[in-house]
C-alpha positions as CSV (number, residue, x, y, z in Angstrom):
1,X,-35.4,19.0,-10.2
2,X,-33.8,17.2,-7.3
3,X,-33.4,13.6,-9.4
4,X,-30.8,14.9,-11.6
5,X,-28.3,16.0,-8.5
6,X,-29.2,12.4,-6.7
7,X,-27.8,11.5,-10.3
8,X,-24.7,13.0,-10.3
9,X,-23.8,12.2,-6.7
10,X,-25.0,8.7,-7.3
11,X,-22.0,8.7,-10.6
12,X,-19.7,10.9,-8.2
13,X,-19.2,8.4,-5.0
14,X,-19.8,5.6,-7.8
15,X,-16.6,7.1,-9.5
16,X,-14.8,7.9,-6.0
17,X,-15.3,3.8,-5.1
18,X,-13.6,3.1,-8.5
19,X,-10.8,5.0,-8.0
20,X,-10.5,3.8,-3.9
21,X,-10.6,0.2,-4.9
22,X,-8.0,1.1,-7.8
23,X,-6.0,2.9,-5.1
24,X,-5.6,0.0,-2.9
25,X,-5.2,-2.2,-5.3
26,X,-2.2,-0.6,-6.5
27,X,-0.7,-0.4,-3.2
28,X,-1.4,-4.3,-2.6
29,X,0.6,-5.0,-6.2
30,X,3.6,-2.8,-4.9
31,X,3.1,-4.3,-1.7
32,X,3.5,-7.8,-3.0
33,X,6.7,-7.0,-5.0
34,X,8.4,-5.4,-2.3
35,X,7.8,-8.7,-0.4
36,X,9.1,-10.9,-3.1
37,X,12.2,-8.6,-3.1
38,X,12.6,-8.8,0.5
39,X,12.1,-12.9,0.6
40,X,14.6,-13.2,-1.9
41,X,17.3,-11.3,-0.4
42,X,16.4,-13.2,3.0
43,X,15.2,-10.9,5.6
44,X,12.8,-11.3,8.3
45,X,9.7,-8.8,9.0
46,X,11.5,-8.4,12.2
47,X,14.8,-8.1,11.0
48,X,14.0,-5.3,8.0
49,X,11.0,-3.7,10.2
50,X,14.0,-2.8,12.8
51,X,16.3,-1.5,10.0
52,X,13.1,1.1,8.9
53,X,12.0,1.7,12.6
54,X,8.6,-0.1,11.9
55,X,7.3,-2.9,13.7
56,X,6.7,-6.1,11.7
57,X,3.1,-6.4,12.2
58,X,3.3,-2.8,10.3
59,X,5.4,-3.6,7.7
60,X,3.5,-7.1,6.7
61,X,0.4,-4.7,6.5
62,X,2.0,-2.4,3.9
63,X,3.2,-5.6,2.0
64,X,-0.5,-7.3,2.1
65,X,-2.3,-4.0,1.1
66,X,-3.8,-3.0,4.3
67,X,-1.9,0.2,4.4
68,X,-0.9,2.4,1.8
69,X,3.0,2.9,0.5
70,X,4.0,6.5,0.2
71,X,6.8,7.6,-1.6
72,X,9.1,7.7,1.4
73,X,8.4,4.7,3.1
74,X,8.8,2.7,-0.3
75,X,12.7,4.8,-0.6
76,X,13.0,3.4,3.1
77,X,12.2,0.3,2.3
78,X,14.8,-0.2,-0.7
79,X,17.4,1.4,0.8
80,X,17.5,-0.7,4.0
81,X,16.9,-4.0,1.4
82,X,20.8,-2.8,0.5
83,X,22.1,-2.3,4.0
């Protein structure tokens, strides 16, 4: 009786590590394109960090994928690419 339920969690946190990786890897793509944007226009970590009241370090970790965007911070970050 018990094997089927080990099944079904076993496809449940299989499914859940799918859609974490997918997650992430998602936020690393916008991540990267964000970054291209702001090399292009010529801006520091430093100097755009300051403009979104992040520090650098921070804001190189939302670029590389180790943190995740959220709808806000992503607005925040291409309105102070226009500033």
């Amino acid at each position: 009786m018990i094997e089927p339920e080990i099944k079904i969690l076993s496809d449940l946190m299989e499914a859940d590590e799918k859609f974490q990786k997918e997650r992430w890897t998602t936020h690393k793509r916008i991540g990267g394109m964000l970054k291209f944007r702001r090399i292009h226009d010529g801006l520091s970590l430093r100097k755009l960090g300051v403009r979104m009241k992040i520090s650098a370090a921070y804001l190189s970790d939302l670029e590389n994928g180790r943190r995740l965007w959220d709808e806000a911070r992503i607005h925040k970050f291409i309105t102070h690419l226009k500033s």
